[in-house]
C-alpha positions in Angstrom: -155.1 78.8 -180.3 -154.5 81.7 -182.4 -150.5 82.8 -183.1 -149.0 84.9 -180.6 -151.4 84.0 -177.6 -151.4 81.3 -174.5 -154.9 79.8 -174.2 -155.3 78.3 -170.3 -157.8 77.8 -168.4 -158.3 79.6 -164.9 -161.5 79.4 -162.4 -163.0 81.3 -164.7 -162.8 79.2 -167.9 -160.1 79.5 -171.3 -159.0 83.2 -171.6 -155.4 83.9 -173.9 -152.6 85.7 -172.1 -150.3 87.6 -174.4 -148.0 89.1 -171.6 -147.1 85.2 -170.6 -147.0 84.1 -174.3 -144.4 86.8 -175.3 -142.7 86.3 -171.8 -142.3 82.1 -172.6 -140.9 83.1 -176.3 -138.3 85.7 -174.7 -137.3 83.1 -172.1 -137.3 79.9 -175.0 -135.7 82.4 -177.6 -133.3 83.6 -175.6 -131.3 79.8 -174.7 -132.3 78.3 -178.4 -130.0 79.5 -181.5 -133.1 78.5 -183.7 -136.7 80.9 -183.8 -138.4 77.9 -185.4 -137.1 75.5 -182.5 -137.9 77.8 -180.0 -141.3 78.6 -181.7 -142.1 74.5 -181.3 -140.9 74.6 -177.8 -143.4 77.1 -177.0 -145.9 75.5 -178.6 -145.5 72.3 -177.1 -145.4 73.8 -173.5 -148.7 75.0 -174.5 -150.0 71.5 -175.1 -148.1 69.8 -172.3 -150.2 73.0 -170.2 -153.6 72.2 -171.2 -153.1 68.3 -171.1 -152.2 68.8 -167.1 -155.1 71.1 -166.8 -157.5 68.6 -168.7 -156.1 66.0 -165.2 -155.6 68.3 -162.4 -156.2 72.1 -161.5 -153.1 74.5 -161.6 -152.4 76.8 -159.2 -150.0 79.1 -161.4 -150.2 78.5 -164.4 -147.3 81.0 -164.7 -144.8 79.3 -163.0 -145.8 75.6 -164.3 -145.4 76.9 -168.3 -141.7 78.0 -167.5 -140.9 75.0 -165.8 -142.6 72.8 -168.5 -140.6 74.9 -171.1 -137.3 74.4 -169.2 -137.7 70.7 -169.2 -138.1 70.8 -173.0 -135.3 73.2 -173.5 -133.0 70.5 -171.3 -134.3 67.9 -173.1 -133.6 69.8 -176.6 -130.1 70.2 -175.4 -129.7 67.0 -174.6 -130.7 65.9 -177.8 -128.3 68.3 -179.8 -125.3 66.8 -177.6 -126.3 63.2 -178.4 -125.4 64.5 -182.4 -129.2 64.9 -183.7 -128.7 65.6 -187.0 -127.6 69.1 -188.4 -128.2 71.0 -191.7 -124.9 71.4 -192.7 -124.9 75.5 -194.9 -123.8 74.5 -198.1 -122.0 78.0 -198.1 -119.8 77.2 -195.6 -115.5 76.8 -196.4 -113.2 74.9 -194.7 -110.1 77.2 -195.1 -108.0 74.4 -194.9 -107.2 72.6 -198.3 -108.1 68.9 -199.0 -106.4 65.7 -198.6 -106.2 65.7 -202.6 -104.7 69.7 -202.2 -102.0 68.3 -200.5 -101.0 65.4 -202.2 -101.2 67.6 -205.2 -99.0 70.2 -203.6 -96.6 67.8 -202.2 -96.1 66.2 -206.3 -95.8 69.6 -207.2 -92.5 70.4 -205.3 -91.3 67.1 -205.9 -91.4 68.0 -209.5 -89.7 71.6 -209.0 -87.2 69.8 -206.8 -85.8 67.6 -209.1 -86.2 70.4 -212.1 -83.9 72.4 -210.3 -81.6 69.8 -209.3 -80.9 69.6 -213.4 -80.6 73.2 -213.6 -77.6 74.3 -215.2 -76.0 75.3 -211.7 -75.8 79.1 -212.2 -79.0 79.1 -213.0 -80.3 77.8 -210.0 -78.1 79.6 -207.8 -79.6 82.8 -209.4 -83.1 81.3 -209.3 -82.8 80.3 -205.8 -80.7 83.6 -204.7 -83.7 85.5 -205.8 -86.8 83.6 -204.9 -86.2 81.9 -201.8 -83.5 84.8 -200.6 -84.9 87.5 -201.1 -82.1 89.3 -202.3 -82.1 91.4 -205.6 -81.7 91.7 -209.1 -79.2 94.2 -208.6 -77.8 92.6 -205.1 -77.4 89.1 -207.4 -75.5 91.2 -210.5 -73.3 93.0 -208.2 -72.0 89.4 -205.8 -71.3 87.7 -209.0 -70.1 90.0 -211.6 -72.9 90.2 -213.8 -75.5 92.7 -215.7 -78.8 92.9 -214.8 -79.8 92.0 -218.0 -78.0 88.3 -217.5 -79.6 87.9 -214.2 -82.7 88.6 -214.7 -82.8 86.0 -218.0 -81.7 83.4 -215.5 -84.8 84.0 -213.8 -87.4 83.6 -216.4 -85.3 80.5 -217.9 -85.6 78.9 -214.5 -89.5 79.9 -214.0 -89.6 78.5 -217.7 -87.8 75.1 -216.3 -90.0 74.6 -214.1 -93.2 75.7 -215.7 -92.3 73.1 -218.5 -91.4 70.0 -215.2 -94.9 70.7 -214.1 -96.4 70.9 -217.8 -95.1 67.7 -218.6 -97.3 66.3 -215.3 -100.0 67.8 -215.8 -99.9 70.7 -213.2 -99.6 74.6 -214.5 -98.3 77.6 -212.4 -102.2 78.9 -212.3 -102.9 75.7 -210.5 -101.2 76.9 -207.5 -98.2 75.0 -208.0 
């Protein structure tokens, strides 16, 4: 059988058929995600075609191939549900984290947790006031009678706190922690 063409045999003998090849690819192609499954589909309708042929004669030969090819695409459907195996894209993310992610995470705070809880307590009000409130440098200064200058080293001696907590652990601020 040469690519591209049905081979059947009529009264008059084995002649191919393009127009019902292409028509059996469209109709296979068009309910299977995969060209090369739906490429062995049509070829296996094909040899399901000529093994009737070889026992009986076939009035339509049309209507037989898309019936033979429906029963193989049922059949390949059924197959997929029953959890054939799947090439798995090694490409593909899960955009949630791992198990290990979040068991890291979860140390991570701990550790921040109890570094601020030994904060000197001004420190930590400031640190919190400004990274967890939202509020600002200059909202801080002004509520509790300070310079900027005083808040904002607050700040980095707290983000040094707790850079050094999660040093001494093994986790770094780069690690997502």
């Amino acid at each position: 059988m040469v690519a591209g063409e049905a081979i059947y045999r009529d009264e008059g003998g084995a002649f191919p058929d393009a127009a019902l090849m292409q028509a059996l690819r469209r109709f296979v192609h068009g309910r299977v995600g995969q060209h090369a499954d739906g490429d062995d589909l049509v070829q296996e309708t094909f040899v399901r075609l000529l093994g009737y042929q070889a026992a009986s004669r076939v009035n339509d030969v049309k209507a037989l191939c898309f019936t033979i090819a429906r029963n193989l695409l049922l059949d390949h459907h059924r197959a997929a549900r029953r959890g054939a195996p799947i090439e798995l894209d090694e490409e593909i993310v899960c955009p949630q984290p791992t198990a290990e992610r979040i068991l890291a995470y979860r140390r991570a705070v701990e550790i921040m947790l109890r570094a601020l809880e030994t904060m000197p307590p001004l420190r930590r009000e400031i640190f919190l006031r400004k990274r967890l409130d939202g509020f600002t440098t200059a909202e801080i200064a002004g509520s509790l009678d300070m310079s900027l200058g005083a808040v904002e080293k607050h700040v980095v001696r707290a983000f040094s706190d707790l850079r050094t907590a999660l040093a001494k652990r093994g986790f770094s601020m780069a690690d997502g922690a």
